[in-house]
PLY file of the C-alpha trace (Angstrom):
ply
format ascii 1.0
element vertex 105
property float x
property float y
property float z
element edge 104
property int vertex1
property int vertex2
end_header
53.27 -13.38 1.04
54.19 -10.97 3.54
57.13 -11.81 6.32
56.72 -11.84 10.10
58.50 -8.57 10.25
57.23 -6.64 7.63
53.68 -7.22 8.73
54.24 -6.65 12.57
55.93 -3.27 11.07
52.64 -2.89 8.91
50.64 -3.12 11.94
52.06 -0.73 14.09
52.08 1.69 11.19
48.05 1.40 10.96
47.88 1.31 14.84
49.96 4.96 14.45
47.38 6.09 12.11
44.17 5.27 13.66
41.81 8.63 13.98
41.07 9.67 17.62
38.70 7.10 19.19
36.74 9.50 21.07
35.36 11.01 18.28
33.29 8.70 16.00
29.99 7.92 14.64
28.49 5.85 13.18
25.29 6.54 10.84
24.23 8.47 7.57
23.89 12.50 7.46
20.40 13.18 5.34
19.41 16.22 4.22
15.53 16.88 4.52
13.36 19.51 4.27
10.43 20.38 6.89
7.38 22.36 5.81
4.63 23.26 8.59
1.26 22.88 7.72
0.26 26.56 8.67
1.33 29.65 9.38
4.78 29.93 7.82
5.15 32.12 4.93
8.02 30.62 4.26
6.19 27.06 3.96
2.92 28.71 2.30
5.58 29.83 -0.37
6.81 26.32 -0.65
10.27 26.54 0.41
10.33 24.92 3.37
12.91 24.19 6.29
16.32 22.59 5.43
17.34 20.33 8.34
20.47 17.88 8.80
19.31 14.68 10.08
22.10 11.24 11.99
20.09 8.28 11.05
21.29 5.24 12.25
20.72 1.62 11.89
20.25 -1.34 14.46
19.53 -4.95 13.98
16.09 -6.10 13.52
15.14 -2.92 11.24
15.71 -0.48 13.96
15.97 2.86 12.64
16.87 5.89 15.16
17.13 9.97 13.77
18.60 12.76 15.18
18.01 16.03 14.09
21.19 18.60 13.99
21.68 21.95 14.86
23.51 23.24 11.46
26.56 24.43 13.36
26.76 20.41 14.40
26.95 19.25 10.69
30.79 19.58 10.21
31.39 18.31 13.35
29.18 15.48 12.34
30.47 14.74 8.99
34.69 14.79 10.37
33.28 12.07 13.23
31.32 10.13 10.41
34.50 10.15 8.30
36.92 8.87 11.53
34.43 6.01 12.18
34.72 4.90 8.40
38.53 5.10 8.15
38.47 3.23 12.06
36.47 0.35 10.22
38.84 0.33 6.88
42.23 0.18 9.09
40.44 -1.69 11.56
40.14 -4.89 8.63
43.57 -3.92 7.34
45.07 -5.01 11.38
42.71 -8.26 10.86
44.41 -9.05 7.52
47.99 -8.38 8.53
47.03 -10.44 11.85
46.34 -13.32 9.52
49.54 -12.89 8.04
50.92 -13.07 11.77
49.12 -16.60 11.92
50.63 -17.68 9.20
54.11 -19.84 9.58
57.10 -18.49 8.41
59.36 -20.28 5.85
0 1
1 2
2 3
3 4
4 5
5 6
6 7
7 8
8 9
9 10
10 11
11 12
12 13
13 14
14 15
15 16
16 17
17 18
18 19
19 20
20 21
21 22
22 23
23 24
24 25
25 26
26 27
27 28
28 29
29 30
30 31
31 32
32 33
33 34
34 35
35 36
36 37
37 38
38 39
39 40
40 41
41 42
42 43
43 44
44 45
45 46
46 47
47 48
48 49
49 50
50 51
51 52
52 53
53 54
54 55
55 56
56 57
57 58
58 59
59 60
60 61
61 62
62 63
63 64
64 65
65 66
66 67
67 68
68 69
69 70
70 71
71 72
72 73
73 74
74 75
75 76
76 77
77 78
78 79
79 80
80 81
81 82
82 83
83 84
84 85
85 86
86 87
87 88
88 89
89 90
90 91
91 92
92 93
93 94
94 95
95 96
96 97
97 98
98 99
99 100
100 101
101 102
102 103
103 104
């Protein structure tokens, strides 16, 4: 069981380390590939278009997609990767909270 102290210390530790809240996302990256029906060698040959599309999920089976310019995908991907660690440190605050609620003995 963790002590009043220790867990307010815990806290501000995982308050220090949030990522920068201006930049997050939240979504999936996909990879697809776009061939045009006619008059695209490129297409005829069957290679097709690689394109980065942000898909993202609302209630009631609410899909929106964004397609990316490929100089956005790294940009993209870091903002993806702040919004999951946000969430994960986010819960680890709500846990040492609890801890807070707890009496000490």
């Amino acid at each position: 069981m963790m002590k009043h102290e220790e867990a307010v210390r815990q806290r501000q530790k995982l308050l220090c380390a949030l990522p920068p809240m201006a930049e997050i996302l939240r979504g999936s990256l996909l990879k697809r590939t776009i061939r045009h029906k006619r008059g695209c060698p490129k297409c005829e040959r069957g290679g097709g278009h690689l394109v980065w599309v942000l898909t993202i999920g609302y209630a009631g089976g609410v899909n929106k997609q964004y397609s990316l310019r490929p100089e956005m995908k790294p940009q993209v991907e870091r903002w993806l990767k702040n919004y999951r660690e946000l969430k994960a440190k986010l819960e680890a605050i709500c846990e040492t909270n609890h801890a807070l609620l707890r009496p000490e003995e």
